[in-house]
KEDO-352398 format. One record per residue (C-alpha): residue number from 1; residue in three letters; x, y, z. Coordinates in nm, 4 decimals. Layout:
// KEDO-352398
<node num="NUM" residuo="ALA" xx="X" yy="Y" zz="Z"/>
...
END
This chain:
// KEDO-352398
<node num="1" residuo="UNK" xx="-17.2650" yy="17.0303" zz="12.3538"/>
<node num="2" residuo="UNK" xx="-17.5183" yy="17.1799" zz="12.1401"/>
<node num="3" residuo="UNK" xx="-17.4504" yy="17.2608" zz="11.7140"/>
<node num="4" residuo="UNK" xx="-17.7651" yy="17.5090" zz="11.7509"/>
<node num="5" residuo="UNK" xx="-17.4768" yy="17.7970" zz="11.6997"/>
<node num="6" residuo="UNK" xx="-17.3902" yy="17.6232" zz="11.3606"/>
<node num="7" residuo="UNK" xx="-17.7972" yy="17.6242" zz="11.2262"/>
<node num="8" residuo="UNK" xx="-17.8664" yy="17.9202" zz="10.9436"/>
<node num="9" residuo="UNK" xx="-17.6948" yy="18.0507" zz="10.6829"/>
<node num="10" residuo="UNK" xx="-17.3522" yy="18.2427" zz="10.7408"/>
<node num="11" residuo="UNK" xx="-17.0643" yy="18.3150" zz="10.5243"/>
<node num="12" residuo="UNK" xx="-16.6897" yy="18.2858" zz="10.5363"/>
<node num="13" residuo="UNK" xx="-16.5080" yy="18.5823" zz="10.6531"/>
<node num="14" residuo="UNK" xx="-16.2337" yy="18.4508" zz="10.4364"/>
<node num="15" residuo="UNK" xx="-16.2647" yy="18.2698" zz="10.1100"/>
<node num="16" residuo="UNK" xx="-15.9562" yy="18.0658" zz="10.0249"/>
<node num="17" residuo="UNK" xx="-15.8234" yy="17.7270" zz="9.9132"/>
<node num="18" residuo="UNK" xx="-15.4442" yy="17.7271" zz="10.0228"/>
<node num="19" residuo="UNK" xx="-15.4618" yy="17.5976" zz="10.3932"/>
<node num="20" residuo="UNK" xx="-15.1496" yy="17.8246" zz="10.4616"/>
<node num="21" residuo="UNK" xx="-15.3240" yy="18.1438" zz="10.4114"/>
<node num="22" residuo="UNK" xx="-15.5763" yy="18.0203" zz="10.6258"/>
<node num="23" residuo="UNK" xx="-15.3814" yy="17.9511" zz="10.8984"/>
<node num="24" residuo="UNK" xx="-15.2246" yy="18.3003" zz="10.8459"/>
<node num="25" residuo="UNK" xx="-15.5535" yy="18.4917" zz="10.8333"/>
<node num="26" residuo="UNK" xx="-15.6805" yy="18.3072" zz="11.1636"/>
<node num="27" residuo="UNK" xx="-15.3393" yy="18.3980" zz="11.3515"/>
<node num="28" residuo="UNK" xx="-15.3592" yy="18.7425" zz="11.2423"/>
<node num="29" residuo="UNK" xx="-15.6549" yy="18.7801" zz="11.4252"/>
<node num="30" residuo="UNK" xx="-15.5523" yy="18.5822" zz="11.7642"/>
<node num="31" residuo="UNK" xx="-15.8006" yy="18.2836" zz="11.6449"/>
<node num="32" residuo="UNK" xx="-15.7730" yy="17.9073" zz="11.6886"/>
<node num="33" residuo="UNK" xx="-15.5574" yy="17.7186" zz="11.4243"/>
<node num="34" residuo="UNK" xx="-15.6148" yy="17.3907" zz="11.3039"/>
<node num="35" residuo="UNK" xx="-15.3706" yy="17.1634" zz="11.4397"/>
<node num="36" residuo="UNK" xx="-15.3306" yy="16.7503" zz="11.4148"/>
<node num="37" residuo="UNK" xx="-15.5714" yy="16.6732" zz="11.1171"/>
<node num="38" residuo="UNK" xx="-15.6578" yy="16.3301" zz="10.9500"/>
<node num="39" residuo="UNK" xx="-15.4944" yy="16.2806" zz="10.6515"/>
<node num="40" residuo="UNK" xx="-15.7629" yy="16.3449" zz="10.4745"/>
<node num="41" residuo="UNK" xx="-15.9234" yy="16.6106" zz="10.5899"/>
<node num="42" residuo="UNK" xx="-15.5519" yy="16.7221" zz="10.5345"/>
<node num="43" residuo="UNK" xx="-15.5342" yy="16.6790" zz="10.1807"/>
<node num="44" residuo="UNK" xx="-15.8973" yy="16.8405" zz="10.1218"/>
<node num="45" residuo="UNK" xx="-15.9972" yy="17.1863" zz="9.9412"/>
<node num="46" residuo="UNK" xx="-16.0539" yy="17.4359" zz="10.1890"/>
<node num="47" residuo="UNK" xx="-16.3004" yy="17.6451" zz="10.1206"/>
<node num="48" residuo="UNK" xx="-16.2793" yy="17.9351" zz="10.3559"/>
<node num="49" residuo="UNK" xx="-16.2673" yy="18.0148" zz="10.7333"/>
<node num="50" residuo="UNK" xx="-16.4831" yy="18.2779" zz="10.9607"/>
<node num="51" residuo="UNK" xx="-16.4430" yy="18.3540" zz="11.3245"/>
<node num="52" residuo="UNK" xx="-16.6677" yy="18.2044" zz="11.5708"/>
<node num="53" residuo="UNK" xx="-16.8277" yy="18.2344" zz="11.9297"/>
<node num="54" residuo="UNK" xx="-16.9388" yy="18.0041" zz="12.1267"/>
<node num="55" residuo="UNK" xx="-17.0420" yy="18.0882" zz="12.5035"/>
<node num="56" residuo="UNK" xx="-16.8202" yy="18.3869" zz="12.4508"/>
<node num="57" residuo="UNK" xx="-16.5165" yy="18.1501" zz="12.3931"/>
<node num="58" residuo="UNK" xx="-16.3479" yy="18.2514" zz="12.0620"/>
<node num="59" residuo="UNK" xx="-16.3266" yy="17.9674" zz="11.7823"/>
<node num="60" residuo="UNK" xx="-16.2680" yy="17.9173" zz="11.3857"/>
<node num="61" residuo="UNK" xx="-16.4649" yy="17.7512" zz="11.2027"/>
<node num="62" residuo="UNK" xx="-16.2626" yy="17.6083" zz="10.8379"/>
<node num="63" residuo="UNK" xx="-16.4789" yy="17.4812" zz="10.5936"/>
<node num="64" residuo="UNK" xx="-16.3692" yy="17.1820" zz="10.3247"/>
<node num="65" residuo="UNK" xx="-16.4727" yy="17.0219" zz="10.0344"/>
<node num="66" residuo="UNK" xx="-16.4254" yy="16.6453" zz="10.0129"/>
<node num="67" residuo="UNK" xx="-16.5331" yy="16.3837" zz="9.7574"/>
<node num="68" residuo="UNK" xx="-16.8977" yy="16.3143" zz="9.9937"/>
<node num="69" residuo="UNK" xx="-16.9957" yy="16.6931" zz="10.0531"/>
<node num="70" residuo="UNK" xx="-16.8919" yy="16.9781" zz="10.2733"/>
<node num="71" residuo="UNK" xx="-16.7358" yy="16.9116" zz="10.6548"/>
<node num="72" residuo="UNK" xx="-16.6931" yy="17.2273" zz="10.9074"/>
<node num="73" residuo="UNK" xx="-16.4198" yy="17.1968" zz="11.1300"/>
<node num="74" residuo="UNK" xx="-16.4409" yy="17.4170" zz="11.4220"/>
<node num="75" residuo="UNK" xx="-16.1691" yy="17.4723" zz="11.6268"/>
<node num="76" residuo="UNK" xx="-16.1317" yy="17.5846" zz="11.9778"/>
<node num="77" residuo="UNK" xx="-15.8482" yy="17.6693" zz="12.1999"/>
<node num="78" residuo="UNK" xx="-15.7941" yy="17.3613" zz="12.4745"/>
<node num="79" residuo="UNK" xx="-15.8415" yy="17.5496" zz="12.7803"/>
<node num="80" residuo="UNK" xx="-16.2171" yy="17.6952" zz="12.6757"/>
<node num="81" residuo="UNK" xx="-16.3438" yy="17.3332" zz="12.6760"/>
<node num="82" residuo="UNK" xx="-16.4885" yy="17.1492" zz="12.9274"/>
<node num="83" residuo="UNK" xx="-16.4477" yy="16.7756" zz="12.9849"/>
<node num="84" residuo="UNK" xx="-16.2685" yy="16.5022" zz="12.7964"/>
<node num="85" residuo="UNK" xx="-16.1913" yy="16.4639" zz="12.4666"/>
<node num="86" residuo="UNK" xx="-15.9680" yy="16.1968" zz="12.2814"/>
<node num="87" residuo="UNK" xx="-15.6529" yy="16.2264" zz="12.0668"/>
<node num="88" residuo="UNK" xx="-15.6934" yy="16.2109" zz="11.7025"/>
<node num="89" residuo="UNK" xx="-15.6134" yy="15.8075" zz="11.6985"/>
<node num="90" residuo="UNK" xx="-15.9129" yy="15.7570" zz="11.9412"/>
<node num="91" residuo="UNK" xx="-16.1700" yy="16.0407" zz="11.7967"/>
<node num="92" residuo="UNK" xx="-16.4976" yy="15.9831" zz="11.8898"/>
<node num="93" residuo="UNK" xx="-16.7609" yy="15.9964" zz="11.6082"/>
<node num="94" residuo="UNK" xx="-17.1354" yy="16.0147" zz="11.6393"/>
<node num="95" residuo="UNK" xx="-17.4190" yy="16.0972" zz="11.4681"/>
<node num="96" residuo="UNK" xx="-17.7649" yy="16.2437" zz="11.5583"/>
<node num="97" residuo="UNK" xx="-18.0622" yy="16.1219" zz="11.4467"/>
<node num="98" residuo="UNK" xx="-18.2935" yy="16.4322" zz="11.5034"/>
<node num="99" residuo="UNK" xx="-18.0774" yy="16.6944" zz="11.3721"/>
<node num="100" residuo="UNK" xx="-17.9091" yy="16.5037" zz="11.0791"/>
<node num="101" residuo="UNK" xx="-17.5875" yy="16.5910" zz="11.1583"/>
<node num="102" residuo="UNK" xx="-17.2481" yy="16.3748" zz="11.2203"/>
<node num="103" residuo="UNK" xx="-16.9905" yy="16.4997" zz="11.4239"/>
<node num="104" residuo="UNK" xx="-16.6099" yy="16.3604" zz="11.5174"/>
<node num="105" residuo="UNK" xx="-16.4254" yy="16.5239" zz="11.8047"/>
<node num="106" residuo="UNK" xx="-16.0352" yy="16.5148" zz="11.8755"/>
<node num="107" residuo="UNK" xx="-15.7451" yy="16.7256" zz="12.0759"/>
<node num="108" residuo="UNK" xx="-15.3946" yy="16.7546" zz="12.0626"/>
<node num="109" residuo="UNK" xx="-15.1672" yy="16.9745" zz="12.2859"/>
<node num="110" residuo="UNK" xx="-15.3256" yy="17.3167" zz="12.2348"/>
<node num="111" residuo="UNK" xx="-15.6532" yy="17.2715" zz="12.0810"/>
<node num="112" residuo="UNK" xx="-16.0102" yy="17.1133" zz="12.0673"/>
<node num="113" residuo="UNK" xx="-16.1688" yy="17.0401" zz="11.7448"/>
<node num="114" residuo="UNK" xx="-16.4951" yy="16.9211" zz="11.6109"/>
<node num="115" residuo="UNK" xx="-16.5814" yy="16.8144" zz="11.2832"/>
<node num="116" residuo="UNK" xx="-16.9766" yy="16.8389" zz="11.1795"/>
<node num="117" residuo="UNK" xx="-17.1395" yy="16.7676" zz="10.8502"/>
<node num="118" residuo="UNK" xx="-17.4735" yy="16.7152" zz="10.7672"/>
<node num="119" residuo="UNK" xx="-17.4073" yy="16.5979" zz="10.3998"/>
<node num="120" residuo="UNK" xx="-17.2745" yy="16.2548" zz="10.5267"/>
<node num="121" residuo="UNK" xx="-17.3585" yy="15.9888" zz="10.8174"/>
<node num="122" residuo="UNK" xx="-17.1274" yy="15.9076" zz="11.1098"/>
<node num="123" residuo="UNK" xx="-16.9948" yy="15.5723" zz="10.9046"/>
<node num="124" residuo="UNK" xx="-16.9010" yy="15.7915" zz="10.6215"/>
<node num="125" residuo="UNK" xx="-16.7607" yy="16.0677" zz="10.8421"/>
<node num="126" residuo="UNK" xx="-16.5361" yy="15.7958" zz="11.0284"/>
<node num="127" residuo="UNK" xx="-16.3963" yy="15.7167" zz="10.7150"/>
<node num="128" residuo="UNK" xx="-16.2076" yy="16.0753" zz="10.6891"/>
<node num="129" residuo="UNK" xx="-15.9832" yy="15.9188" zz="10.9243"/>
END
């Protein structure tokens, strides 16, 4: 899958630090919650959340702040994504060389999530887990 959706500036819908109103403000509007996250990714300063679109599915994208730079977590439901993807002790991680960007993928009952960053390689992005 393409990040080309994720290119340009944008801004967060909702600007807040406490995970729980997060969660709130995405269910209140029928969106995607995060579900199983690494530990720390789990412990990180969120930043803020917007809603999302991607091939007309509905998603969330939550922002964070960790100690190496920003990382965007975009969440789907399960159901609007096609093929496989592995549970969060098996994530895949992988980087791309053209665009810069490093990107970890996971599941767990209900959801699909990705986790992009261009402020850090794959290695560094593998160690959030």
């Amino acid at each position: 899958a393409s990040i080309d959706f994720f290119e340009g500036p944008y801004d967060l819908d909702y600007k807040r630090s406490a995970r729980p109103q997060l969660v709130s403000w995405l269910s209140e509007r029928e969106l995607p919650e995060p579900g199983v996250l690494p530990s720390k990714l789990a412990s990180a300063q969120a930043l803020g959340c917007r809603k999302m679109s991607f091939e007309g599915k509905p998603a969330s994208l939550v922002c964070f702040k960790l100690e190496k730079g920003v990382v965007h977590l975009i969440v789907f439901e399960l159901k609007d994504v096609e093929g496989v993807l592995p549970a969060l002790d098996e994530r895949n991680c992988r980087g791309c060389k053209k665009s810069g960007w490093a990107m970890a993928s996971w599941k767990d009952d209900e959801r699909a999530m990705f986790l992009l960053t261009d402020d850090m390689p794959q290695e560094e992005l593998s160690q959030v887990f």
